[in-house]
DSSP file (Angstrom, degrees, kcal/mol; ACC not computed):
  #  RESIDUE AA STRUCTURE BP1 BP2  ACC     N-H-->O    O-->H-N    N-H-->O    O-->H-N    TCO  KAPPA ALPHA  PHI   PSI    X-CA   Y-CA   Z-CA
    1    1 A X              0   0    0      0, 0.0     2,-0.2     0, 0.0    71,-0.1   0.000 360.0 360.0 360.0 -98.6    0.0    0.0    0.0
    2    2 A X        -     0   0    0     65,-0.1    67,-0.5    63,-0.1     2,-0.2  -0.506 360.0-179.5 -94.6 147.2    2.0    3.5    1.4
    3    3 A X    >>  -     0   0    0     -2,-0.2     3,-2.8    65,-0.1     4,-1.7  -0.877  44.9 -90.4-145.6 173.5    5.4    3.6    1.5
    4    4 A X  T 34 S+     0   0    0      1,-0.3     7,-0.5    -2,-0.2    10,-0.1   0.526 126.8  48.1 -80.1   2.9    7.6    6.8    2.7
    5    5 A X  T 34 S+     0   0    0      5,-0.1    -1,-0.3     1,-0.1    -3,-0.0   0.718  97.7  59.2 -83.2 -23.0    7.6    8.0   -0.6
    6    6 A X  T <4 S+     0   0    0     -3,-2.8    -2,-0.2     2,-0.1     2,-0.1   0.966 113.7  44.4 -64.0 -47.0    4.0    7.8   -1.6
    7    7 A X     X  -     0   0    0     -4,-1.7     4,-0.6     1,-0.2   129,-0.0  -0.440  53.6-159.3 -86.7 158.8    3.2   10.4    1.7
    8    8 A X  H  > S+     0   0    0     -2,-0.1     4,-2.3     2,-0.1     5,-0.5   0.627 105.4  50.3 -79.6 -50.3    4.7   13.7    3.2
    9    9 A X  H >> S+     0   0    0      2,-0.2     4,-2.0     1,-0.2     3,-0.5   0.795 120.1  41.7 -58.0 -81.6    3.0   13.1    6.7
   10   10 A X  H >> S+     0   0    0    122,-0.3     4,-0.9     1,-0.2     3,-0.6   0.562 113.4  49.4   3.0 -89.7    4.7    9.2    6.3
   11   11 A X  H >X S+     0   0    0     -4,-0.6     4,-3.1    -7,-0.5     3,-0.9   0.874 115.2  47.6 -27.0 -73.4    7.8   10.4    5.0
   12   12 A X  H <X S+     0   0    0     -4,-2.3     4,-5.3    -3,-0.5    -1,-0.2   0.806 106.1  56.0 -11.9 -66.8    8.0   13.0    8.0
   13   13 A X  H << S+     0   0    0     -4,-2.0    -1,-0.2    -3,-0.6    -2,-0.2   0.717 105.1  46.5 -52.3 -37.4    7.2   10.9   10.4
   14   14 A X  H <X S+     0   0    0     -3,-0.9     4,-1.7    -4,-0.9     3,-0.4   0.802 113.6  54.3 -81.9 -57.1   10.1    8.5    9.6
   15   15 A X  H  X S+     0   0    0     -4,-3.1     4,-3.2     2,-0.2     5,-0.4   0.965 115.4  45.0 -56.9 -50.8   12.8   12.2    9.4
   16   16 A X  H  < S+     0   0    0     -4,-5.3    -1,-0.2    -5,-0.3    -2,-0.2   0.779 107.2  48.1 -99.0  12.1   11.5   12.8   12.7
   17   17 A X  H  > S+     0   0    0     -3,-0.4     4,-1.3     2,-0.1    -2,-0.2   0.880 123.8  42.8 -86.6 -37.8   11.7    9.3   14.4
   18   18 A X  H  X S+     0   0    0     -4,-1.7     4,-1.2     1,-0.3    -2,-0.2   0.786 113.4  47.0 -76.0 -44.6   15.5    9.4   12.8
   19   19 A X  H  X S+     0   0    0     -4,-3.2     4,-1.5    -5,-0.2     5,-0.3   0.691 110.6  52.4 -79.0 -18.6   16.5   12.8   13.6
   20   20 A X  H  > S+     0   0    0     -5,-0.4     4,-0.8     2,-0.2     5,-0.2   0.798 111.9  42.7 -86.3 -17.3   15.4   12.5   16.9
   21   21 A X  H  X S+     0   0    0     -4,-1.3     4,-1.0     2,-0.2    -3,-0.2   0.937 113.8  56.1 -77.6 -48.1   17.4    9.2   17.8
   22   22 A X  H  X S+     0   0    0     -4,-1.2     4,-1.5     1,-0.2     5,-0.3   0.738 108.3  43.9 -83.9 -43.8   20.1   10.7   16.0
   23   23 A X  H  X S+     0   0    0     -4,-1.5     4,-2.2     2,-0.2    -1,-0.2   0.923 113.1  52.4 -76.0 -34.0   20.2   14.2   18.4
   24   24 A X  H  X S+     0   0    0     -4,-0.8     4,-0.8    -5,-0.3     5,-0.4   0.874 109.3  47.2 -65.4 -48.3   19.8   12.4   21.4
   25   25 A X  H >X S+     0   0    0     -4,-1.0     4,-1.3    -5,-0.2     3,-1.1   0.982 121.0  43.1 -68.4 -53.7   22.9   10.0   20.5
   26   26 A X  H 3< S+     0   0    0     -4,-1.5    -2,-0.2     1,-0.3    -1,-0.2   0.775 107.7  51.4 -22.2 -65.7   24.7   13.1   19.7
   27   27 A X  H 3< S+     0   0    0     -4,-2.2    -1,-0.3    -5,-0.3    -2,-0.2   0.275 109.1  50.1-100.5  19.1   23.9   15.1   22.1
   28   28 A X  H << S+     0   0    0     -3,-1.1     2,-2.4    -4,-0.8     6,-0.7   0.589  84.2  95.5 -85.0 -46.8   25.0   12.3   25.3
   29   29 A X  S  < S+     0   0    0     -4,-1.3     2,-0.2    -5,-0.4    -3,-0.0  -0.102  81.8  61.3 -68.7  70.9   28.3   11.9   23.5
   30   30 A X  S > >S-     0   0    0     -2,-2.4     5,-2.6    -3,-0.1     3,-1.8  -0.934 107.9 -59.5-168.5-172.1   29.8   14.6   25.9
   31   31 A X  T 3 5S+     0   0    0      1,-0.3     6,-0.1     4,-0.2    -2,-0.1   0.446 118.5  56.7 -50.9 -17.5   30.4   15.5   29.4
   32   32 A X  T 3 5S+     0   0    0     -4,-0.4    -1,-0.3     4,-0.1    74,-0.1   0.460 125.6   0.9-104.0  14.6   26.9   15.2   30.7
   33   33 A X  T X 5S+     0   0    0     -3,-1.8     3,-1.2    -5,-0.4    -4,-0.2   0.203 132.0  29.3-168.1 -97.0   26.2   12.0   29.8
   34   34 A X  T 3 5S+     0   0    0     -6,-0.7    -3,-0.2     1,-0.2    -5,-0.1   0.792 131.3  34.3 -29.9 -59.7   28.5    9.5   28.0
   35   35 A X  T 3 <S+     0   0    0     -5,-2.6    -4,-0.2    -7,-0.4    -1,-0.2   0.359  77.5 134.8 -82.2 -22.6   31.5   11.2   29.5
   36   36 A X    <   -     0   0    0     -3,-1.2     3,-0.5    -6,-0.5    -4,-0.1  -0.129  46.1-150.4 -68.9 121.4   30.6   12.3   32.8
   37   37 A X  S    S+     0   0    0      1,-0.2    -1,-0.2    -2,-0.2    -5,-0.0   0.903  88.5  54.0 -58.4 -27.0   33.1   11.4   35.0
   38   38 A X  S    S+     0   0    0      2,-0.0    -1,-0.2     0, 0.0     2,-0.1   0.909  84.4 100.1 -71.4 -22.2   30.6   10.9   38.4
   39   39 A X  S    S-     0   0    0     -3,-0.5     2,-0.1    -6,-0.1    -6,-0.0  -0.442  76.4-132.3 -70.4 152.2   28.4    8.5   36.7
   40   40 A X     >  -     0   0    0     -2,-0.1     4,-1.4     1,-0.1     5,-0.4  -0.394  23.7-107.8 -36.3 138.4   29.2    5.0   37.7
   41   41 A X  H >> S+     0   0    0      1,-0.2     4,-3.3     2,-0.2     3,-1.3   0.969 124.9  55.8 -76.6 -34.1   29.6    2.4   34.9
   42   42 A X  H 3> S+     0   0    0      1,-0.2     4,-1.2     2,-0.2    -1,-0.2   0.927 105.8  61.9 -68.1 -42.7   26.4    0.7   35.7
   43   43 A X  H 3> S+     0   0    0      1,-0.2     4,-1.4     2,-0.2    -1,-0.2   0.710 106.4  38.2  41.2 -87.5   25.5    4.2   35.1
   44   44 A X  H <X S+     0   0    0     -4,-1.4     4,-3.0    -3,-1.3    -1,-0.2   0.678 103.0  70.6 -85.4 -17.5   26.5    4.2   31.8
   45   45 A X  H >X S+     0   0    0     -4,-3.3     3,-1.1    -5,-0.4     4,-0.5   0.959 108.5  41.6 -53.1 -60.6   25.3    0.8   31.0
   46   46 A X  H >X S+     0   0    0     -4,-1.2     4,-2.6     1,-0.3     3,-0.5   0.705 104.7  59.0 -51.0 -44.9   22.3    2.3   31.2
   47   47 A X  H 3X S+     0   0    0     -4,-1.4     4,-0.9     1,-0.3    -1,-0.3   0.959 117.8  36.7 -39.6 -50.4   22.9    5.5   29.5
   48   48 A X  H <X S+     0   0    0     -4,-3.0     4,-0.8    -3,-1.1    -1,-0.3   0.538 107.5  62.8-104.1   2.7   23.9    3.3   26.3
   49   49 A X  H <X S+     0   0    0     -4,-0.5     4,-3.6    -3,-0.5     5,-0.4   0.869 118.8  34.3 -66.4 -59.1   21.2    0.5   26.8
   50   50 A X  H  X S+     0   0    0     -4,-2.6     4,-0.6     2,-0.2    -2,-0.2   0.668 112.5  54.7 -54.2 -15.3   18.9    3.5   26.3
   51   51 A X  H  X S+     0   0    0     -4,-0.9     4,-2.2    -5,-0.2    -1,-0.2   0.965 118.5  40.3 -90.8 -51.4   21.0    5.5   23.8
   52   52 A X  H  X S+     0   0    0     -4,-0.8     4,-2.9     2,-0.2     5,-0.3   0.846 112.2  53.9 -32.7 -68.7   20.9    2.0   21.7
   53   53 A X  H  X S+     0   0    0     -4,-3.6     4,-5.3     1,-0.2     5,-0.3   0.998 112.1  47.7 -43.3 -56.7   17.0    1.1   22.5
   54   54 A X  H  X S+     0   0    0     -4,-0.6     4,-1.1    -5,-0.4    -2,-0.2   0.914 115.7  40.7 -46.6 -60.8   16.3    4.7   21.1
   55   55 A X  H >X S+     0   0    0     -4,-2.2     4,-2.9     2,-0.2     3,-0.6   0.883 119.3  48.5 -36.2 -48.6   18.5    4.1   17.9
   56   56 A X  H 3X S+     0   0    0     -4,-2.9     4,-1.2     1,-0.3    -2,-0.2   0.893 118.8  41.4 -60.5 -47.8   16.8    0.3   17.9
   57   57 A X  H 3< S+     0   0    0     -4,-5.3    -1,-0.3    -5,-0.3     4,-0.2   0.513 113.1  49.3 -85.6 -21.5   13.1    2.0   18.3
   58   58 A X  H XX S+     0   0    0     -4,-1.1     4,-1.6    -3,-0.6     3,-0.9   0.925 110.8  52.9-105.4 -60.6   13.6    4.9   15.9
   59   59 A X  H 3X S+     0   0    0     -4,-2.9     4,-1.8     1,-0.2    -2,-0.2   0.695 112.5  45.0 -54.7 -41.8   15.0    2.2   13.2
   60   60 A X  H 3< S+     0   0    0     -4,-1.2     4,-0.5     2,-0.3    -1,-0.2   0.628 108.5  53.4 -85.9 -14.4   11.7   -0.1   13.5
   61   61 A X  H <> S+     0   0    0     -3,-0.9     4,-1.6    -4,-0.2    -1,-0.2   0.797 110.7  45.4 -89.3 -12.7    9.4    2.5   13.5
   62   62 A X  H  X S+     0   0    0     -4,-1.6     4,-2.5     1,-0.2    -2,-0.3   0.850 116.3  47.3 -82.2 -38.7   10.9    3.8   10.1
   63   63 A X  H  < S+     0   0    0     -4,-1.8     4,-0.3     1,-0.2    -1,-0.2   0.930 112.7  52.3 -73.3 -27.6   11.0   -0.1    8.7
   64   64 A X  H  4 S+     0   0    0     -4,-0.5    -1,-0.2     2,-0.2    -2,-0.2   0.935 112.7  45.4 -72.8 -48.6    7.1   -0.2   10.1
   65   65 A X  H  < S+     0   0    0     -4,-1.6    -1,-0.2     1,-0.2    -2,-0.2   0.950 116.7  45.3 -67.7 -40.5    6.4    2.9    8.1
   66   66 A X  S  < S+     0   0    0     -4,-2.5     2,-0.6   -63,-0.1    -2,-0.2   0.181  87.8 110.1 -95.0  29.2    8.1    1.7    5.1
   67   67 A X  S    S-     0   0    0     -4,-0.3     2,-0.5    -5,-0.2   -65,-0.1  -0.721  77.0 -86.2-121.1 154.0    7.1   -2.0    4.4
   68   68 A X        +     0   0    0     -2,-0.6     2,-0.9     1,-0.1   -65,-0.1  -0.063  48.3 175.7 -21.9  75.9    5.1   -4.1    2.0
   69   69 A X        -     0   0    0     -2,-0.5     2,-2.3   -67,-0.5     6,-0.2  -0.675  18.8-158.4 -92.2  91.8    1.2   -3.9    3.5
   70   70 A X        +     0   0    0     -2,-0.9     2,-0.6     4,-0.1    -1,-0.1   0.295  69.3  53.9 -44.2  18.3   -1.3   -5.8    1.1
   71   71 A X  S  > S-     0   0    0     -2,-2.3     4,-1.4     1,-0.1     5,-0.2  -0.981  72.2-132.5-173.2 155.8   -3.9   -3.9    2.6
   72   72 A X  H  > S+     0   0    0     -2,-0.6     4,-0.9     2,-0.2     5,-0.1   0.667 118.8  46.0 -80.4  -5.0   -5.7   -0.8    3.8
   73   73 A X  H  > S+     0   0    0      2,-0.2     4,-3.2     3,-0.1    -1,-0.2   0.826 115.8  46.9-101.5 -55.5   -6.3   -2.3    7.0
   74   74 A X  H  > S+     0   0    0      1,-0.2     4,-2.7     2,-0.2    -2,-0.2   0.834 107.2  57.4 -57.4 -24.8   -2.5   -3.6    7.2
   75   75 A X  H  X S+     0   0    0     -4,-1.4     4,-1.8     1,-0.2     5,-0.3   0.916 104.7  47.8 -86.7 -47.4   -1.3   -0.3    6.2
   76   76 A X  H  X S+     0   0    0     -4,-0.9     4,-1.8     2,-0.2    -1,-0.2   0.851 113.2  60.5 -73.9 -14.6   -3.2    1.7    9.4
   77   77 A X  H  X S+     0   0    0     -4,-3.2     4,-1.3     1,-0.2     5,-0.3   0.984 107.0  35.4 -75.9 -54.6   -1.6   -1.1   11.4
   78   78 A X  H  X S+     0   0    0     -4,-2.7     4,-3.7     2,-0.2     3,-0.4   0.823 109.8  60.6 -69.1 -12.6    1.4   -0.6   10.8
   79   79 A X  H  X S+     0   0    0     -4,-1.8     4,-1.7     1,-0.2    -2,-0.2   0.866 114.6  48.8 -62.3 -60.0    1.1    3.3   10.7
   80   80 A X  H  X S+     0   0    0     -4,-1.8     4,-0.6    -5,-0.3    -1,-0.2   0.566 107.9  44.8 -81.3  -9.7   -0.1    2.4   14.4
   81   81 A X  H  X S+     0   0    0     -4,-1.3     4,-2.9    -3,-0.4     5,-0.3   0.777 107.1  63.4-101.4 -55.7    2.4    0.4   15.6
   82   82 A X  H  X S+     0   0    0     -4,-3.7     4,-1.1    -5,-0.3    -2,-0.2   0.867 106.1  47.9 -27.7 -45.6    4.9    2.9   14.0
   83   83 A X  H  < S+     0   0    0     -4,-1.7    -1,-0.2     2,-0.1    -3,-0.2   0.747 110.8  49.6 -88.3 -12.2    3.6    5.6   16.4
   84   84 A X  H >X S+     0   0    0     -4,-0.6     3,-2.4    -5,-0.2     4,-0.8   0.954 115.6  38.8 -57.8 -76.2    3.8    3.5   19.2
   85   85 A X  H 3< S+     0   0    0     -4,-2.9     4,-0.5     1,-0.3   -24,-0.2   0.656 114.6  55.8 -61.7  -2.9    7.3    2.4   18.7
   86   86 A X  T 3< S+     0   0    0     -4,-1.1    -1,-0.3    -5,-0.3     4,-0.3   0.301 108.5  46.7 -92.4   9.6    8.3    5.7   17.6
   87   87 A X  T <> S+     0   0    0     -3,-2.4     4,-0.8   -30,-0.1     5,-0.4   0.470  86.5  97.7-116.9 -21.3    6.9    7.5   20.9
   88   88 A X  H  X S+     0   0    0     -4,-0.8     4,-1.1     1,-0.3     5,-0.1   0.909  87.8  36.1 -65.3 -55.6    8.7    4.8   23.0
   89   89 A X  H  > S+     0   0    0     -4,-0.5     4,-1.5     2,-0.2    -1,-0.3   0.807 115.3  49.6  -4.8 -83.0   11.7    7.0   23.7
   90   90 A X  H >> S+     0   0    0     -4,-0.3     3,-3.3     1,-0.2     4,-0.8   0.987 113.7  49.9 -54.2 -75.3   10.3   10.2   24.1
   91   91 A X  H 3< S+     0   0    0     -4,-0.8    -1,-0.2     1,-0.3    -2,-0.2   0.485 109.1  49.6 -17.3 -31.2    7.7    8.6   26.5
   92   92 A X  H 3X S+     0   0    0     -4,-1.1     4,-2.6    -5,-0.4    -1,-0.3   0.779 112.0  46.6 -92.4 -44.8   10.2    6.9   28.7
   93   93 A X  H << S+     0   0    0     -3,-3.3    -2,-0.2    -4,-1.5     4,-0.2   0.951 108.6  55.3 -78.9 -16.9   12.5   10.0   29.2
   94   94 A X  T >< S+     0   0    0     -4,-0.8     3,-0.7    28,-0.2    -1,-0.2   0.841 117.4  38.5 -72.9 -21.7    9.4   12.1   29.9
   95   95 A X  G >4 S+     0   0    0     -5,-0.4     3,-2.2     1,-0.2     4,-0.4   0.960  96.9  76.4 -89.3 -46.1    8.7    9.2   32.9
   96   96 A X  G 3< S+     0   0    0     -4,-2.6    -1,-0.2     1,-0.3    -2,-0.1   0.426  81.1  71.1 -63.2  10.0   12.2    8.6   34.1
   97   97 A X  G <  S+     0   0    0     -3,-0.7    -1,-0.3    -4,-0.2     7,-0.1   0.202  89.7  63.0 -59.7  -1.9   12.0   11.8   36.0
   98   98 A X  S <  S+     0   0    0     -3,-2.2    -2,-0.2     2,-0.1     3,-0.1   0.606  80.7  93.9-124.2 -30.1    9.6   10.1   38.3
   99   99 A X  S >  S-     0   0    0     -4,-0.4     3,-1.1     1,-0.2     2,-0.3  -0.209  90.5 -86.8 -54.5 141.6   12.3    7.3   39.6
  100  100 A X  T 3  S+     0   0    0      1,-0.2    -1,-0.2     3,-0.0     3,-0.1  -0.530 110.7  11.5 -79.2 147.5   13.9    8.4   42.8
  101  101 A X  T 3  S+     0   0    0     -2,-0.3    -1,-0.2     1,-0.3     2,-0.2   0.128  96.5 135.5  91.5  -7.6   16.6   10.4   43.0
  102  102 A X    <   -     0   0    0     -3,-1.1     2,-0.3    -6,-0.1    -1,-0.3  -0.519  31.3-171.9-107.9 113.2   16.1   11.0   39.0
  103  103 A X        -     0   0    0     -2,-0.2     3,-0.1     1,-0.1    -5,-0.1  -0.886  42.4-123.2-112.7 157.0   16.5   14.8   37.6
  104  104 A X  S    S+     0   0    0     -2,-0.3     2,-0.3     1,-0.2    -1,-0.1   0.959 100.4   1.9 -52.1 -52.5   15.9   16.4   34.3
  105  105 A X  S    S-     0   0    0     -3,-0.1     5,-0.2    12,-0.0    -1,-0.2  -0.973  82.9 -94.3-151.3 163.3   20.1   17.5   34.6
  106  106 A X    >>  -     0   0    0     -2,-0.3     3,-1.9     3,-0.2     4,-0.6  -0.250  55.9-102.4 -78.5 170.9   22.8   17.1   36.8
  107  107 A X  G >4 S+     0   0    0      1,-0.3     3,-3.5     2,-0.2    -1,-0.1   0.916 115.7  56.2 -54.9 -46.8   22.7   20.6   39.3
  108  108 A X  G 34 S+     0   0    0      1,-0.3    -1,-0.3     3,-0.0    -2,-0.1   0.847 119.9  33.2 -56.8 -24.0   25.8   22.6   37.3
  109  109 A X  G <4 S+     0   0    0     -3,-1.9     2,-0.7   -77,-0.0    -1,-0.3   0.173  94.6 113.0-124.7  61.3   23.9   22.2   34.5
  110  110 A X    <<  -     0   0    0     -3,-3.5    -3,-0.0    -4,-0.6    -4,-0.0  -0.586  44.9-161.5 -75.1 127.2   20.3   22.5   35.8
  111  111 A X        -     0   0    0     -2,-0.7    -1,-0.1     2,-0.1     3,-0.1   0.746  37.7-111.1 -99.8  -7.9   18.3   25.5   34.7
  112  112 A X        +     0   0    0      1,-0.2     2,-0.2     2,-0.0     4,-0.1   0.730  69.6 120.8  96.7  -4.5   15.4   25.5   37.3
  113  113 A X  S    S-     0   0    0      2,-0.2     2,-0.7     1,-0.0    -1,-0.2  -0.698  70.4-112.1-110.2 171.0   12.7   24.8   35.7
  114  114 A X  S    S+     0   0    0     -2,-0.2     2,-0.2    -3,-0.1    -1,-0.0   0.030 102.0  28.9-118.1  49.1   10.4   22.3   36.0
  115  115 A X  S    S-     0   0    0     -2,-0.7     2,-0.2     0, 0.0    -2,-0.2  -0.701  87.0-124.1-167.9 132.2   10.9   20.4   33.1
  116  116 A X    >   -     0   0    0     -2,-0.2     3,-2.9     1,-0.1     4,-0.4  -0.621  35.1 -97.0 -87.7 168.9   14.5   20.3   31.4
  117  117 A X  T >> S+     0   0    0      1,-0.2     4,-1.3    -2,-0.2     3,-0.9   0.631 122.1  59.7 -35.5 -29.3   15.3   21.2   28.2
  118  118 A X  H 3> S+     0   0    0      1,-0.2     4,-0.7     2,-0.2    -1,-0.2   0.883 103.1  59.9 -49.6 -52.5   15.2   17.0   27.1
  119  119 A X  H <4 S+     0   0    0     -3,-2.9    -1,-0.2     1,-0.3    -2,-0.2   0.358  99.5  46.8-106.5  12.6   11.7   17.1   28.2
  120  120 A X  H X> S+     0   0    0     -3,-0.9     3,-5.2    -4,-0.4     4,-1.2   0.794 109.7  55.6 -88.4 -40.9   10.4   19.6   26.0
  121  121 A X  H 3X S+     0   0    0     -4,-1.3     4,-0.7     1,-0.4    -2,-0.2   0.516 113.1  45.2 -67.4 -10.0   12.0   18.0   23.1
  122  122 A X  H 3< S+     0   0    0     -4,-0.7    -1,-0.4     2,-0.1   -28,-0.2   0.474 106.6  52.8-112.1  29.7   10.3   15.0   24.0
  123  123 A X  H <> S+     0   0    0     -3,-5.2     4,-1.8     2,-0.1    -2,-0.3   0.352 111.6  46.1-109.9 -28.7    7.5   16.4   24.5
  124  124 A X  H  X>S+     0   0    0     -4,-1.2     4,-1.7     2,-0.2     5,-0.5   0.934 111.5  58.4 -88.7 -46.1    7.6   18.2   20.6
  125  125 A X  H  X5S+     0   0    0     -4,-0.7     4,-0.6     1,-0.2    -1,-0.2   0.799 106.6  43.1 -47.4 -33.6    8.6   14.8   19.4
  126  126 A X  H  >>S+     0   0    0      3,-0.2     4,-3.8     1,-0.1     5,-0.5   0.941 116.3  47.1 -59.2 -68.5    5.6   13.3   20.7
  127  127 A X  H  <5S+     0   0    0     -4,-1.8     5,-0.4     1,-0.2     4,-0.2   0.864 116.0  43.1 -48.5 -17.9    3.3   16.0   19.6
  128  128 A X  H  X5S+     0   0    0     -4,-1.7     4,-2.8     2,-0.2     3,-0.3   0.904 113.3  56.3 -86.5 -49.4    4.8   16.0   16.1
  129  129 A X  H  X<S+     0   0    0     -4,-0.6     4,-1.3    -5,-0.5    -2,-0.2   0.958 116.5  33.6 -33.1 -68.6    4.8   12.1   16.1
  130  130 A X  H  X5S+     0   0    0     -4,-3.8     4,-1.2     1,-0.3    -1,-0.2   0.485 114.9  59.7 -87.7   5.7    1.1   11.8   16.8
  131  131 A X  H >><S+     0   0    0     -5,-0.5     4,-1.3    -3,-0.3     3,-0.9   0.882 106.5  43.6 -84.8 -69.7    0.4   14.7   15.0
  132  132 A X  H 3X S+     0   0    0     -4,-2.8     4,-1.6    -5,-0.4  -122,-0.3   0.636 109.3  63.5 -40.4 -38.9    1.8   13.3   11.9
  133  133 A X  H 3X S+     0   0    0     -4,-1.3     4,-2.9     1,-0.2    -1,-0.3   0.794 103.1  48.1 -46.8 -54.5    0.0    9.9   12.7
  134  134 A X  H <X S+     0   0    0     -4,-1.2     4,-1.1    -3,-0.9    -2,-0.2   0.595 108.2  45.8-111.9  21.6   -2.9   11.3   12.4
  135  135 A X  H  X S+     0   0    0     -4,-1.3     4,-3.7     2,-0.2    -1,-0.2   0.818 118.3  50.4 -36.6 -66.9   -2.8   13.3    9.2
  136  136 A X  H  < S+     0   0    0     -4,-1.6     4,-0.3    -5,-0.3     5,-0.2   0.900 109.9  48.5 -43.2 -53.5   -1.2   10.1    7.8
  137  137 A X  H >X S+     0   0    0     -4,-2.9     4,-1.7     1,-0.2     3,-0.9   0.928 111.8  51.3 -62.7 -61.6   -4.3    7.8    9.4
  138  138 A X  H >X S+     0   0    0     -4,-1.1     3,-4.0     1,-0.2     4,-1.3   0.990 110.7  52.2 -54.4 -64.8   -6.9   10.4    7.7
  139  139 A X  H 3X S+     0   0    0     -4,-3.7     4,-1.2     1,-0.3    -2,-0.2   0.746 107.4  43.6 -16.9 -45.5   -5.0    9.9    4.6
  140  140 A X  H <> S+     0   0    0     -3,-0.9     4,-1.3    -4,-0.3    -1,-0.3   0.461 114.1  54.0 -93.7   4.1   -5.0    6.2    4.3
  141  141 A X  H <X S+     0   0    0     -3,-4.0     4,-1.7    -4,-1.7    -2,-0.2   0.956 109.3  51.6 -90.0 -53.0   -8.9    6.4    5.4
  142  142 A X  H >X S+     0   0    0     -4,-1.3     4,-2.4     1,-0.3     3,-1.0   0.889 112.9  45.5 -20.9 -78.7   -9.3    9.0    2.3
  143  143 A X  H 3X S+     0   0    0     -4,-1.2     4,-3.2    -5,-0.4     5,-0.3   0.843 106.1  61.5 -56.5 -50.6   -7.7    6.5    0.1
  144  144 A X  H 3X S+     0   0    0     -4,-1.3     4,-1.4     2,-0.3    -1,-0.3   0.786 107.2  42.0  12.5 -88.3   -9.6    3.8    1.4
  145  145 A X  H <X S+     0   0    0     -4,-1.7     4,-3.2    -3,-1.0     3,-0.3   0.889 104.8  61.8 -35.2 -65.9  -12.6    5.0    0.4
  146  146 A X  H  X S+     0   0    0     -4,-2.4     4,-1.1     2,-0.2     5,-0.4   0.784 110.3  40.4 -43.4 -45.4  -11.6    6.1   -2.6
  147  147 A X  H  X S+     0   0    0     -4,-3.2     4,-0.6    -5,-0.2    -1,-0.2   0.754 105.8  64.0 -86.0 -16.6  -10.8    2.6   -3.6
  148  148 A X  H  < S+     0   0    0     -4,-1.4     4,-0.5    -5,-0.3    -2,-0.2   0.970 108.5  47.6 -46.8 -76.2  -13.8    1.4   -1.9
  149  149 A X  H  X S+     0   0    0     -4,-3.2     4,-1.6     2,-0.2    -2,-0.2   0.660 109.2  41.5   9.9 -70.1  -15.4    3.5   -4.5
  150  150 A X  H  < S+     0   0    0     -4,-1.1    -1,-0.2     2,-0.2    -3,-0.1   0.779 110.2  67.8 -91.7 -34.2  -14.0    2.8   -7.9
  151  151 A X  T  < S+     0   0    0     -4,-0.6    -2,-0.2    -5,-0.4    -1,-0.2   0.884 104.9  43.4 -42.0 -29.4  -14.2   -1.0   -6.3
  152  152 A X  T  4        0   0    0     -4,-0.5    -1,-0.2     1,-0.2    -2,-0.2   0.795 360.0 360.0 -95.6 -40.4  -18.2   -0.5   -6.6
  153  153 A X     <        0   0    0     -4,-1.6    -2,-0.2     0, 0.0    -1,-0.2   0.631 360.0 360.0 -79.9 360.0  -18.2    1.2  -10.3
């Protein structure tokens, strides 16, 4: 049915599950995160079991968006299973503030507010995500029809 050429919202959707795995990896690989001399390595296991998941999760929702679906039906399934696994990320750093002892940044570079900077930007990635979903979703319903339609003349 769709592939990530056929759509923009699709296509989109897929740039911003990839660029957003891709800034995140990017933007650990330093001193606050990757690097940081206080964390502990189990610490960092974690860091890079999550820096890895994100990559893993970004990769399957772009394969999700772009594969063979014989169907209209298959096609809003994977479309939905894309915005799950492509939320998984964001959704998990927005919660892992909620673990004890767990902050948005470590204090020197803490800003005081009561979300950090990470958690708007996975907070637009969500919105943009499901936004994007459900453009796409009206889209494949459109087409649907439409072939529903020409199916009947």
């Amino acid at each position: 049915m769709s592939h990530l050429k056929d759509s923009v919202p699709r296509s989109l959707m897929a740039a911003n599950n990839l660029l957003f795995a891709g800034v995140v990896f990017v933007k650990s690989w330093n001193e606050t995160h990757v690097f940081n001399p206080r964390w502990p390595a189990h610490a960092r296991f974690h860091n890079g079991q999550s820096l890895s998941f994100g990559a893993m999760a970004s990769l399957t929702a772009t394969w999700l968006l772009h594969r063979h679906t014989p169907t209209a039906e298959a096609a809003q399934d994977s479309l939905l299973l894309s915005a799950i696994v492509g939320s998984m990320t964001a959704a998990s750093g927005i919660t892992a503030v909620f673990y004890p002892g767990s902050w948005w940044a470590e204090p020197e570079w803490d800003n005081g507010g009561i979300m950090g900077p990470q958690g708007w930007v996975f907070v637009g990635q969500l919105v943009l995500n499901w936004a994007l979903y459900a453009m796409e979703r009206l889209r494949l319903q459109a087409e649907a029809e439409k072939a529903g339609k020409a199916k009947k003349n």
